[in-house]
C-alpha positions as CSV (number, residue, x, y, z in Angstrom):
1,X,-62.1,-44.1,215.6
2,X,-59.8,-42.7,212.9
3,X,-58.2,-39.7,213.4
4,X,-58.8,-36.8,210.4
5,X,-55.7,-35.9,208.9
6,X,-54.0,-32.6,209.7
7,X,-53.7,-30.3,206.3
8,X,-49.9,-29.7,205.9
9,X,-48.8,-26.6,206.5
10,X,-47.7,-24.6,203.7
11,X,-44.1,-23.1,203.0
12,X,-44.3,-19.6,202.8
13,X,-42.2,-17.0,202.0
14,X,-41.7,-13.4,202.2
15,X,-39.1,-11.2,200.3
16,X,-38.4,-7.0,200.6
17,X,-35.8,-5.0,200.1
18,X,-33.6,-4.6,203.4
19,X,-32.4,-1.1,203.7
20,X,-36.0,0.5,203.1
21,X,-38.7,-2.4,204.2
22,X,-40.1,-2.2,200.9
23,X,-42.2,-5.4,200.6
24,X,-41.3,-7.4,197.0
25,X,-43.2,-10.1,196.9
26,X,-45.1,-12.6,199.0
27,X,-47.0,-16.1,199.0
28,X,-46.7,-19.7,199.0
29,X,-43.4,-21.9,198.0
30,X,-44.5,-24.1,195.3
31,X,-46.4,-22.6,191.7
32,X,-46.5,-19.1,193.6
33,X,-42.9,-18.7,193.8
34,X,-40.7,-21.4,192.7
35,X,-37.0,-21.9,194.2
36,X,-34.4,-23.0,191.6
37,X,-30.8,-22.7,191.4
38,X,-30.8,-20.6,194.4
39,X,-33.1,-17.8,193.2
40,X,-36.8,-17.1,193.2
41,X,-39.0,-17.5,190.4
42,X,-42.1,-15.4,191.6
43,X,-46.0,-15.2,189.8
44,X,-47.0,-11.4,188.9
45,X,-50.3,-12.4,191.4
46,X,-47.6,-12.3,194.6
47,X,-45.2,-9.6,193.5
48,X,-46.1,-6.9,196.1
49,X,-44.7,-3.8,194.6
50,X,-44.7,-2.2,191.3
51,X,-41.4,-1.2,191.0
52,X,-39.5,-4.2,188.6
53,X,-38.6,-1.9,185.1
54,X,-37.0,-3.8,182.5
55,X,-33.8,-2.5,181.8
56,X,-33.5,-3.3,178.5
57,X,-29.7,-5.6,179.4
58,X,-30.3,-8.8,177.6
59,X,-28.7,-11.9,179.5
60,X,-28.2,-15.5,177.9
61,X,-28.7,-18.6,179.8
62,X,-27.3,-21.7,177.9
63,X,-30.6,-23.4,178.6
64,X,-33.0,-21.6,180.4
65,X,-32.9,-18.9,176.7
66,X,-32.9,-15.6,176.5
67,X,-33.7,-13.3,179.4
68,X,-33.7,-9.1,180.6
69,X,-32.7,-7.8,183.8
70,X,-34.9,-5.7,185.8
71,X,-34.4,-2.7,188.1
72,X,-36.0,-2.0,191.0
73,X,-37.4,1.4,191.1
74,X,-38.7,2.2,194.9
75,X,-40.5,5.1,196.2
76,X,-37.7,7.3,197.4
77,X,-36.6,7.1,193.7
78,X,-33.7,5.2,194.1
79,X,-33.2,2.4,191.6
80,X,-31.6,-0.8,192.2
81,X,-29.7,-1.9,188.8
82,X,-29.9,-5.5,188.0
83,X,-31.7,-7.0,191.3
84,X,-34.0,-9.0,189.5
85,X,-34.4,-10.1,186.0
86,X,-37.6,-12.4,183.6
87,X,-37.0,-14.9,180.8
88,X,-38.7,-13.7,177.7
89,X,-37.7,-16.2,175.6
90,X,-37.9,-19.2,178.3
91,X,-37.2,-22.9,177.2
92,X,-40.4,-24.7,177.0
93,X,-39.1,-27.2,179.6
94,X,-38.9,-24.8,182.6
95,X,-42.8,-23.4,182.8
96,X,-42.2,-22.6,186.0
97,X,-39.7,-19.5,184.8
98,X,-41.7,-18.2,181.7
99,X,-42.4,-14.4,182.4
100,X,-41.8,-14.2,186.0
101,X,-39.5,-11.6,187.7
102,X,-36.9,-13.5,189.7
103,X,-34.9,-12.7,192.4
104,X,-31.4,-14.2,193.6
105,X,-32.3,-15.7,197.4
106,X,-29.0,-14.6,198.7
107,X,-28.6,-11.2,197.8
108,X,-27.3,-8.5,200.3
109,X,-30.1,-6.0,199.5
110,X,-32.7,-8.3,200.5
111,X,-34.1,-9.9,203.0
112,X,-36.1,-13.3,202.9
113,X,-38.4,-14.8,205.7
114,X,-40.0,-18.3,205.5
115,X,-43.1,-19.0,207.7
116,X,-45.6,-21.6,207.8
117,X,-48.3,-19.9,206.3
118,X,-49.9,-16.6,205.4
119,X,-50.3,-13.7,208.5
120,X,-53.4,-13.6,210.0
């Protein structure tokens, strides 16, 4: 008698800020939130807070286009210049970028934690 096949488990990750707990963003590696180049590409759908304001800084990527940063404006009313930033004019190539707030994965304000899956 065959066996059924186990579902893999997914990747999934969860990213807040470190000094004051405040939950960012949260879901499954892959489409949800993409890692490349050592930062987190991350879907409106599982950004947990609010607080991301564009700052208005333009950046310039020589292939990934034209892109803003973004601060992070949390509930004590501190703001965090330049944590994160979003493509708005993204090369066609990289969908997986277009209008998403990223996030560097190393970066000393934050604190990233990779499970198996969602809590229960």
């Amino acid at each position: 008698m065959a066996s059924a096949e186990q579902p893999k488990p997914r990747r999934w990750v969860r990213i807040w800020h470190r000094a004051t707990g405040t939950p960012l963003a949260e879901g499954p590696l892959g489409w949800g939130i993409t890692p490349f180049e050592g930062n987190f590409y991350i879907r409106r759908k599982f950004l947990r807070t609010e607080g991301f304001t564009v700052n208005f800084l333009p950046g310039l990527c020589s292939y990934k286009f034209l892109y803003v940063w973004l601060d992070l404006l949390l509930g004590t009313g501190e703001r965090i210049r330049n944590l994160g930033w979003m493509y708005w004019f993204p090369n066609p190539l990289f969908p997986f970028i277009w209008f998403r707030v990223a996030l560097p994965r190393h970066h000393p304000d934050l604190e990233v934690e990779y499970s198996t899956g969602p809590p229960r």
